[in-house]
LUMTI-505471 format. One record per atom (N, C-alpha, C): z, x, y; residue in three letters. Coordinates in steps of 0.05 Angstrom, whole numbers, plus 5000, padded with zeros to 4 digits. Layout:
% LUMTI-505471
ZXYALA ...
END
This chain:
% LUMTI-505471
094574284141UNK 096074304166UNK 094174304190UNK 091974494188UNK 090174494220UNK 088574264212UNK 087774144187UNK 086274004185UNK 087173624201UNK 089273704190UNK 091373404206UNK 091473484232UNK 091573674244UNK 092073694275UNK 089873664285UNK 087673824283UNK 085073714286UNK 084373404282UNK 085073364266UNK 084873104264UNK 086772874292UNK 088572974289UNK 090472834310UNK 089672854337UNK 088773094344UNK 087373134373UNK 085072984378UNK 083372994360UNK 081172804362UNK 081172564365UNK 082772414351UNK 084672174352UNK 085972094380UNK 087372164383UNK 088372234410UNK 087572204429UNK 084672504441UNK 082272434458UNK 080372174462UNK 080172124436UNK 078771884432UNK 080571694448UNK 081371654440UNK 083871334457UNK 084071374486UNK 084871594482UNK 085871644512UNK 084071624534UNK 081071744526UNK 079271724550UNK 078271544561UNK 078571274548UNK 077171084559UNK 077971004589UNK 076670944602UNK 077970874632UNK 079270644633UNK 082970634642UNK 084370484647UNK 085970504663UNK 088870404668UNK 090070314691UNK 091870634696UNK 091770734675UNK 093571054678UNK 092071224681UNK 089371224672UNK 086771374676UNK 086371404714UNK 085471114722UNK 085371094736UNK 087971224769UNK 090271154760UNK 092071254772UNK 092371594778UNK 091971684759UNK 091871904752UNK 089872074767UNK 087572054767UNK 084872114783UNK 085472054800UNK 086971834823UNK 086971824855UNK 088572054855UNK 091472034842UNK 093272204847UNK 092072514852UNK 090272574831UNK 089272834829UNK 087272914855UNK 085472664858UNK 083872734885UNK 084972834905UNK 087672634911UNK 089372604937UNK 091272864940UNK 090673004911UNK 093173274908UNK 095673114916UNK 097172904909UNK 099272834913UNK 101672824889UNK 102873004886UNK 104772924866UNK 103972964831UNK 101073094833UNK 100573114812UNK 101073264792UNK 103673364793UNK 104673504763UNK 106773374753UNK 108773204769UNK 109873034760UNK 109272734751UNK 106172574762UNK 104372534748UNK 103772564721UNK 102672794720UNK 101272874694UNK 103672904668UNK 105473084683UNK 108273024667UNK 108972794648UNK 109372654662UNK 110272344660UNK 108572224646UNK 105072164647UNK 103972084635UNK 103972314592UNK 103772484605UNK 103372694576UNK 105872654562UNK 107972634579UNK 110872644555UNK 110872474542UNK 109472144565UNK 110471964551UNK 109571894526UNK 105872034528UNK 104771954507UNK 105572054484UNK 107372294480UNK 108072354470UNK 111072284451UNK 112472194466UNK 114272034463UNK 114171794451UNK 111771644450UNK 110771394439UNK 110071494418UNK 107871674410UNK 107171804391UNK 108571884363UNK 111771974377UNK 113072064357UNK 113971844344UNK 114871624365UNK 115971264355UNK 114671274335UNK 111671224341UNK 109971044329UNK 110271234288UNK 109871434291UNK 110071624269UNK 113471584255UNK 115371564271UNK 116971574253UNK 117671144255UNK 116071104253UNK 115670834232UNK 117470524256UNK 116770704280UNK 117770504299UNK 115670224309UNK 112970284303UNK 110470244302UNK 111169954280UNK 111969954255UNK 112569714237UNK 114769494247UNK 116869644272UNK 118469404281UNK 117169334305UNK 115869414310UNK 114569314335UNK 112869104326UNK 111669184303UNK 109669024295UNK 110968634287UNK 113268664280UNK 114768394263UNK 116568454291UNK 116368484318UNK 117968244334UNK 115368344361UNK 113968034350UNK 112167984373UNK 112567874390UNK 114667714405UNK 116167734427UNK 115967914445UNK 116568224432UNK 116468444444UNK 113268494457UNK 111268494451UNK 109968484456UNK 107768304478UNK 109368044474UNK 108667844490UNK 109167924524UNK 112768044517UNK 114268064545UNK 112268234558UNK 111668554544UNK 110668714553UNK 108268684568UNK 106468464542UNK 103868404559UNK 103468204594UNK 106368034594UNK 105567874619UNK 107568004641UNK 108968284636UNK 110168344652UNK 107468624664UNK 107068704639UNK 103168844649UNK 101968704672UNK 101568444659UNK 099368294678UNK 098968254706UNK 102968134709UNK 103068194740UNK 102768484755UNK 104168644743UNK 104268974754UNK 101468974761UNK 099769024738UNK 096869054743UNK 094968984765UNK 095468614752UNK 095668424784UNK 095068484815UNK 097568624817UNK 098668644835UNK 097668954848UNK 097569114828UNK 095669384841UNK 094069394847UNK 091969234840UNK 089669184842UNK 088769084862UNK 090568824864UNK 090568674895UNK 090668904919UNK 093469084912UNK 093969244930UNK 091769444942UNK 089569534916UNK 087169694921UNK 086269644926UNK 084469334934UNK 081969284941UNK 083569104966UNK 086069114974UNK 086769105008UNK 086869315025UNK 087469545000UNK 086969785016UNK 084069935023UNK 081969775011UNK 079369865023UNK 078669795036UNK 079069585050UNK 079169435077UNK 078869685085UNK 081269865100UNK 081170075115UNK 081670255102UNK 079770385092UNK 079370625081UNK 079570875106UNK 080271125088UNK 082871365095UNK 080271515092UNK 079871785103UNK 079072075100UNK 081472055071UNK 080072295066UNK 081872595042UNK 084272635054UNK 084272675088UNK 086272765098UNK 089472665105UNK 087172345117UNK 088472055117UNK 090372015099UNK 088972055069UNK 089971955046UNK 092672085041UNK 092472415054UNK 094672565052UNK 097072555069UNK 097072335085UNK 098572405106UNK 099872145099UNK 098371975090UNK 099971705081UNK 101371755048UNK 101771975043UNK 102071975013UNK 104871915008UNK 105371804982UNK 106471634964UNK 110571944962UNK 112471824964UNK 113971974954UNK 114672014928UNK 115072224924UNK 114572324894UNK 115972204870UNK 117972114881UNK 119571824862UNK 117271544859UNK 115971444885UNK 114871224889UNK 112171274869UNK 111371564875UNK 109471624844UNK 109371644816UNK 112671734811UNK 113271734775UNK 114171524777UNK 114471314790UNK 116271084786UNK 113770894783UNK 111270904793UNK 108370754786UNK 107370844765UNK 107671074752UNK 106471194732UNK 107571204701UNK 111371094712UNK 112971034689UNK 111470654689UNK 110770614711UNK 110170284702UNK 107070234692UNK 105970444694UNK 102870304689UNK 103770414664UNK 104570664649UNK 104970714627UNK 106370524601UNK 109070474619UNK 110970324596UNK 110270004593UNK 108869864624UNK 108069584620UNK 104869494617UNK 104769764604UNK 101769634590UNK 101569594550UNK 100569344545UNK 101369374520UNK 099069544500UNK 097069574511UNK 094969734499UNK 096270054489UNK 098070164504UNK 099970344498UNK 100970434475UNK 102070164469UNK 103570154448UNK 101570094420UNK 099669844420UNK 097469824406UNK 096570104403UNK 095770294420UNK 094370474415UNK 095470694397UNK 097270844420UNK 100071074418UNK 101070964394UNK 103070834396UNK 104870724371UNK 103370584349UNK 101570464344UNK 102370234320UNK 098570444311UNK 096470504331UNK 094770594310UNK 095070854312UNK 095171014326UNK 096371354313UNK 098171374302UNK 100571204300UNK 102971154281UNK 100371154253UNK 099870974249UNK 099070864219UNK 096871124210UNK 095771214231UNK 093171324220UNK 095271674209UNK 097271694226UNK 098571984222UNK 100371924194UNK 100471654194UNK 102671634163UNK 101371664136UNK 097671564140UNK 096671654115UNK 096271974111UNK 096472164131UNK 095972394126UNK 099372464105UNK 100272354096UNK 102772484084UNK 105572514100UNK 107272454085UNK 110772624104UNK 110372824112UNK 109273154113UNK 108973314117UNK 107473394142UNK 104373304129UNK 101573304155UNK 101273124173UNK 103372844174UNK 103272704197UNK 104172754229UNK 105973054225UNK 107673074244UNK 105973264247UNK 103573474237UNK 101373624255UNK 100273344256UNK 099373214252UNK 097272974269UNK 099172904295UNK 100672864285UNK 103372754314UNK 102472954341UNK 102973244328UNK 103173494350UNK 099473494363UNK 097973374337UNK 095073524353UNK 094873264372UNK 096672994367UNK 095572794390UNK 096172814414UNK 098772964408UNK 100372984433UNK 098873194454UNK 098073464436UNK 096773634455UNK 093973534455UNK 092673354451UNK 089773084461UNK 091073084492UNK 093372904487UNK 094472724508UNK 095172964542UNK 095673224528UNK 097073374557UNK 094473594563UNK 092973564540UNK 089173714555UNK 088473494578UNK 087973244566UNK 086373044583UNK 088673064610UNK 090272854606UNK 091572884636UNK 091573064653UNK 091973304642UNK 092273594657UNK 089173694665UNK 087073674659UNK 085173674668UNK 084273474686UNK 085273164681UNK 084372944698UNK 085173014723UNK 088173044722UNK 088873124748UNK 088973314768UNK 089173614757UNK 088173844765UNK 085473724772UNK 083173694747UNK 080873794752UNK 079273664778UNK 080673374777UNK 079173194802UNK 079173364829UNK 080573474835UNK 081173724862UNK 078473774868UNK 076773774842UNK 073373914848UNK 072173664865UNK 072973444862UNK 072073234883UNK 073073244905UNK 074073404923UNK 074773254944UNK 072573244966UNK 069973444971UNK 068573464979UNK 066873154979UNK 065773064952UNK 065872794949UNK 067272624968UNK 069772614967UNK 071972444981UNK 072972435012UNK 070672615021UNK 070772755049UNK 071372495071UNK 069872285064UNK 069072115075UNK 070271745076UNK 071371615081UNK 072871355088UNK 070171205064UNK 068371295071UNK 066971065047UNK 066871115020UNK 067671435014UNK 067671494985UNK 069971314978UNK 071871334995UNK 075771244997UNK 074571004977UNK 073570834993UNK 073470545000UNK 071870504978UNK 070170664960UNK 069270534938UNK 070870574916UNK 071970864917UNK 074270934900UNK 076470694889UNK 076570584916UNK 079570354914UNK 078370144907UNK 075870064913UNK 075269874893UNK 075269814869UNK 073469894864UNK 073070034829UNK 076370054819UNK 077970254823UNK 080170244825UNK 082169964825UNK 081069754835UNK 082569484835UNK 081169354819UNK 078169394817UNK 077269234801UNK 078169254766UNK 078169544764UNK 078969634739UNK 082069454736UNK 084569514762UNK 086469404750UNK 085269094740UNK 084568944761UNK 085268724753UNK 083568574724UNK 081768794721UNK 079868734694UNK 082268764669UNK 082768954672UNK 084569044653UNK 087368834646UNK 088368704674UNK 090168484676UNK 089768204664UNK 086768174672UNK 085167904657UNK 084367984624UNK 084368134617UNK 083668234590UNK 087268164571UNK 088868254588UNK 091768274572UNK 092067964575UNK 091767814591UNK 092167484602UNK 090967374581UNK 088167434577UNK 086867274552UNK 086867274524UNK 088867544523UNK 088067654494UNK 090567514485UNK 092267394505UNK 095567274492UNK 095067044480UNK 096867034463UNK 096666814443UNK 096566454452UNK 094766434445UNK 094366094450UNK 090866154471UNK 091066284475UNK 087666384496UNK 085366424472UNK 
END
């Protein structure tokens, strides 16, 4: 039992940390103190929510209708696309900490970006569903659902630290040029991440 959950957290962490388009979202949100518990919310449930798919064997129909996955990936691409674009127009004129706060996002217009970088990325599902699915199904009927629970609590440490913890930056962020590299990087990431899902589609 702790041995599978241990195991599932690790699992979990591992995937999750790499820097991507929810990673990334996540950390402005947290710098900017905007909205970030419904944020973090949203990102942790969902992973969670995918998690359980992927475990109770939702992960195998996903797998035999690749369609599904197609849609996901070029409806990604533009979203991504398109954020990205939006970030590295927004460093043009880069904001103070304060700036950033005064222009901030309504709290719908934030879980409603955070339900889209989540649900229209297909790495998500690759990751969340189809390999923590498979890796929690060899632990047994029993111990897969502690692997399920230790991925899930992986998934609501990281976010909940990403976003809380970034707060320790704002000192960093004092400044229109921290802004302005932030949103770069930030676009560059989306649109890396956008050209990666573009290529990896079938016939590329």
């Amino acid at each position: 039992m702790s041995t599978a959950a241990v195991a599932g957290l690790l699992t979990g962490l591992s995937l999750i940390i790499a820097i991507g388009a929810q990673n990334a979202f996540v950390l402005r949100q947290g710098l900017a103190r905007e909205h970030v518990g419904p944020v973090v919310a949203v990102c942790a449930l969902s992973d969670a929510f995918l998690i359980v798919a992927g475990v109770s064997g939702i992960g195998a129909i996903v797998t035999h209708a690749g369609w599904v996955l197609d849609l996901v990936r070029w409806l990604g691409v533009a979203f991504l696309a398109t954020y990205g674009v939006v970030s590295l127009l927004r460093a043009r004129r880069p904001a103070t900490l304060e700036a950033a706060r005064a222009g901030a996002h309504s709290r719908k217009a934030a879980v409603g970006r955070a339900l889209a970088l989540t649900y229209l990325n297909p790495h998500v599902y690759l990751d969340t569903v189809l390999l923590v699915g498979s890796i929690a199904n060899q632990h047994g009927s029993g111990d897969r659902w502690w692997f399920a629970a230790g991925a899930a609590v992986g998934s609501v440490l990281w976010f909940t630290g990403l976003g809380y913890g970034a707060g320790a930056g704002q000192r960093l962020l004092s400044t229109p040029r921290a802004w302005q590299v932030l949103d770069v990087l930030i676009g560059l990431t989306m649109l890396a991440i956008a050209l990666s899902l573009a290529v990896s589609a079938p016939g590329h």
